[in-house]
N, C-alpha and C positions, 0 to 999 in steps of 0.2 A: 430607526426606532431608538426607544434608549440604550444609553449605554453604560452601563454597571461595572466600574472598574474597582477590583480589588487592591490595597495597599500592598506592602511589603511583606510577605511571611516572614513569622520567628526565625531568628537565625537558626540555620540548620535543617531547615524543614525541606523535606524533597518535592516539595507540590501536590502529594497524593490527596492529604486532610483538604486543602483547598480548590481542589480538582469540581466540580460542580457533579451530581450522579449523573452520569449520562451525558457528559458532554464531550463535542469534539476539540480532541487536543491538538494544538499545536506548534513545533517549536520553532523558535524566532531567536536569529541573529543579526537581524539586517542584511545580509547575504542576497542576490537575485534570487538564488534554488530558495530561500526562507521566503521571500516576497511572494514567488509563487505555490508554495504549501500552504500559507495566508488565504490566499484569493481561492485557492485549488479549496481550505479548509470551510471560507466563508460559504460557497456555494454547497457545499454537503453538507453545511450546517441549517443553514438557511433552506435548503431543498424537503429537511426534513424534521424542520422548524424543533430542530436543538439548540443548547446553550455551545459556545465557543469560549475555550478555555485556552491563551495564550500564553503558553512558558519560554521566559530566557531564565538559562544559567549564570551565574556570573561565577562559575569555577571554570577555569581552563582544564579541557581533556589532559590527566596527566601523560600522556604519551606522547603529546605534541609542545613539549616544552616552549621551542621558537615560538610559538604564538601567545604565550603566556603571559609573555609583557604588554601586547597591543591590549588585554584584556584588565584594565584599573583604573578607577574613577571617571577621567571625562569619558574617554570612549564610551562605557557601559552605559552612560548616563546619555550619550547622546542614539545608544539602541533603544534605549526603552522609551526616550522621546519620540524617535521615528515608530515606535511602535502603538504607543498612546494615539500618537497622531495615524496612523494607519487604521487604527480600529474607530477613528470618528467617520471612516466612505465604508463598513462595510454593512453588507445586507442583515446580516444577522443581527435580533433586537438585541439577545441576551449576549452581552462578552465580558468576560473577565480576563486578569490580565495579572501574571506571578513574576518576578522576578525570588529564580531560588537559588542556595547554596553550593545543593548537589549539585557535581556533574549531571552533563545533560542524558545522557543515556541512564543513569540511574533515574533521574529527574520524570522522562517522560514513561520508561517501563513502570515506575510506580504508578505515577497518574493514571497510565493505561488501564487499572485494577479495578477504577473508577466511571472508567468511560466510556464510550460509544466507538471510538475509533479514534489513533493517532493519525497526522496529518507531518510529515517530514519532509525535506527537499534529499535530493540526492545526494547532495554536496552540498556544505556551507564554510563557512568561514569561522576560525576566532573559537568562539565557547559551544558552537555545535557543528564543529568542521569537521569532516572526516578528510584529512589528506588527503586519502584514497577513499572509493566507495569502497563504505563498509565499516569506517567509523563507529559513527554513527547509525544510518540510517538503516546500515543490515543485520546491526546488532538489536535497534529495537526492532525491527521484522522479524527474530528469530525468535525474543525473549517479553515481547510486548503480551499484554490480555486480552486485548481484543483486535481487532481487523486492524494493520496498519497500511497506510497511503503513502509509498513511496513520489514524489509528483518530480516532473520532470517536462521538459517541454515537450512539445508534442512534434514528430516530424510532421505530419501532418495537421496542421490547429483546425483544419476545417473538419475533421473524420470526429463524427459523433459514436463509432463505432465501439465495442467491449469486446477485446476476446478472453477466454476464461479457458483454461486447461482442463480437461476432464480426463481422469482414467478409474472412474467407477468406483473411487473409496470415499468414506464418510466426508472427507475433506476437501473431494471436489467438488461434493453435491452443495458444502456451505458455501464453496467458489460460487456454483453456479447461481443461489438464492441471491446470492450479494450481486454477481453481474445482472442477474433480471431486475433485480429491484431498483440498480440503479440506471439500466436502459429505461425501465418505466418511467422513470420521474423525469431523466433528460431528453428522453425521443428517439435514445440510442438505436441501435442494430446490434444483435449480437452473433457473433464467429466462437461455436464450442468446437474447442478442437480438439481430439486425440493422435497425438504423436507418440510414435514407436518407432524402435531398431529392427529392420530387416533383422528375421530369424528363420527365414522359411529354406536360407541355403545347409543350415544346421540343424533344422527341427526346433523345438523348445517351445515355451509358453509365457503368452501375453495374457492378462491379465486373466489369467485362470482358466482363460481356453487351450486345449493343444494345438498346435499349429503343425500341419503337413504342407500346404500350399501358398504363395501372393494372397490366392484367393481368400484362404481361410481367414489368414491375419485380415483384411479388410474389410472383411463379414465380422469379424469378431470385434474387430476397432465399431464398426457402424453399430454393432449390435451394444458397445457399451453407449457410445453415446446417446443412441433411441433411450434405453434405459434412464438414464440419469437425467433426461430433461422430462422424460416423462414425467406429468403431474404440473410442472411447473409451466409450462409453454400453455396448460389451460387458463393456469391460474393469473395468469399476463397474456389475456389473446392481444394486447397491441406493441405486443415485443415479437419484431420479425426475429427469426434464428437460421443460422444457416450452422446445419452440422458440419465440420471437415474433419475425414480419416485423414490423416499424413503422414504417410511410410517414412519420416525421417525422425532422428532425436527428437524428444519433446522440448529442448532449451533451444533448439535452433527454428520449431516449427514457432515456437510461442515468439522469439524475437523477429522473424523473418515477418510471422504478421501483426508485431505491431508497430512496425514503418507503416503503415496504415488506417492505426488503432489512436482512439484517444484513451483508453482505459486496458490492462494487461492486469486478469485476477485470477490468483492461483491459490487453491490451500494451503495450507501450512504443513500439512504432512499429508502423502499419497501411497498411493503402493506400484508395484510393479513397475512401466519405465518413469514416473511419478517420483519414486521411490525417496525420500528422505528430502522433500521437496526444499524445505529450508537447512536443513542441517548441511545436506551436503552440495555437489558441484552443480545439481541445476537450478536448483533455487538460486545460490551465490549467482550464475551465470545468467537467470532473467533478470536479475536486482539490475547485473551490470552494464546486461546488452541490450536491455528493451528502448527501445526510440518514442516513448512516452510512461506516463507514470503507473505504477504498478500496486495492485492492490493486494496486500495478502490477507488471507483470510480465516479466521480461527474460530 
């Protein structure tokens, strides 16, 4: 379709004012993980015939000095080329296209305020590198406005599969909305899982059940997850679901299955073994060990 590419913003401008309402954001460094947040972005855009809002930064992350030089004049000039040119193969009619001031984690949390969804790689290079995960890309997963798309390749590319974390707080149920909506439109399968810490050698309480027995915890796990798909599993009769209790941590149940998954979607905040999904160590620990791309969800 056409394509509508926008000039330069005013110097200084973080991307939010020229962010399009509602559209998917994504950040571009020429990078492989950026190539594929691109492709990963144009299909969710295009699936849900929104606008595509592409931002580079041309500020070097100040924490990663050594890179700071690769980043002035031709270099940037020859990302924004490969990106011009990247966005004349994609699906999507509407694209726009920023080069901004700000850093890029500033750049894309603003935009986010805007949009329908950010779209990141896990790793990039140069002006949206994270040396380590987590730079970037788990810094706007914690502080973004709306859903962000971690993408990554898939160990599996053929697995149309979603799995989505559930432990019965307001923040899974947005997980779960977002995984069915997005198995509908691709043909997915979805795997809800609830993972929990054996507590039945000590007593104590999952998610707001009392636990005495294996048994109770696995009735209590089945009986969240009946819950929370309830309503939904009507309202998508051609979204298969397969519920899974799994008596193990929820960071290790969510990365174990998704060596198998093409999509990994978690709240942004849970409760009980959920608990502090982005703030604290399981969120950081699905960003870093899932073996495809991960959606969080707010």
């Amino acid at each position: 379709g056409p394509v509508a590419l926008s000039g330069r913003p005013a110097t200084g401008d973080s991307g939010a004012m020229n962010t399009p309402k509602g559209a998917v954001i994504v950040g571009y460094d020429g990078s492989a993980d950026a190539e594929l947040a691109l492709s990963w972005a144009d299909r969710y855009a295009d699936d849900r015939k929104l606008a595509l809002h592409v931002l580079l930064s041309a500020t070097s992350a100040p924490h990663v000095p050594e890179v700071a030089s690769q980043w002035h004049g031709a270099n940037l000039e020859r990302i924004e080329a490969d990106a011009r040119s990247r966005i004349e193969d994609l699906r999507t009619s509407e694209v726009s296209l920023d080069v901004v001031k700000s850093a890029p984690t500033e750049a894309l949390i603003d935009a986010s305020r805007h949009g329908d969804a950010v779209v990141v790689g896990a790793r990039g290079h140069g002006v949206l590198s994270g040396v380590v995960m987590g730079s970037v890309s788990q810094h706007v997963a914690r502080h973004a406005a709306c859903p962000v798309i971690v993408t990554r390749q898939p160990n599996d590319p053929s697995s149309e599969r979603v799995v989505v974390g559930v432990d019965g707080s307001g923040g899974s149920r947005q997980a779960l909305e977002f995984a069915f909506d997005h198995a509908d439109r691709t043909g997915g399968k979805i795997a809800a899982i609830h993972g929990w810490h054996r507590l039945s050698r000590s007593g104590g309480k999952a998610s707001g059940y009392p636990m005495e027995t294996f048994v109770d915890e696995v009735r209590a796990a089945e009986r969240v997850l009946a819950e929370s798909v309830a309503g939904l599993a009507e309202r998508y009769p051609d979204v298969e679901v397969a519920l899974e209790a799994i008596p193990v941590a929820p960071t290790r149940a969510l990365a174990d299955a998704s060596q198998s998954a093409a999509l990994v979607v978690v709240g942004s905040r849970g409760h009980g073994t959920f608990a502090d999904l982005l703030l604290g160590s399981v969120g950081q620990s699905v960003l870093h060990h899932a073996r495809c791309s991960v959606a969080v969800v707010r």
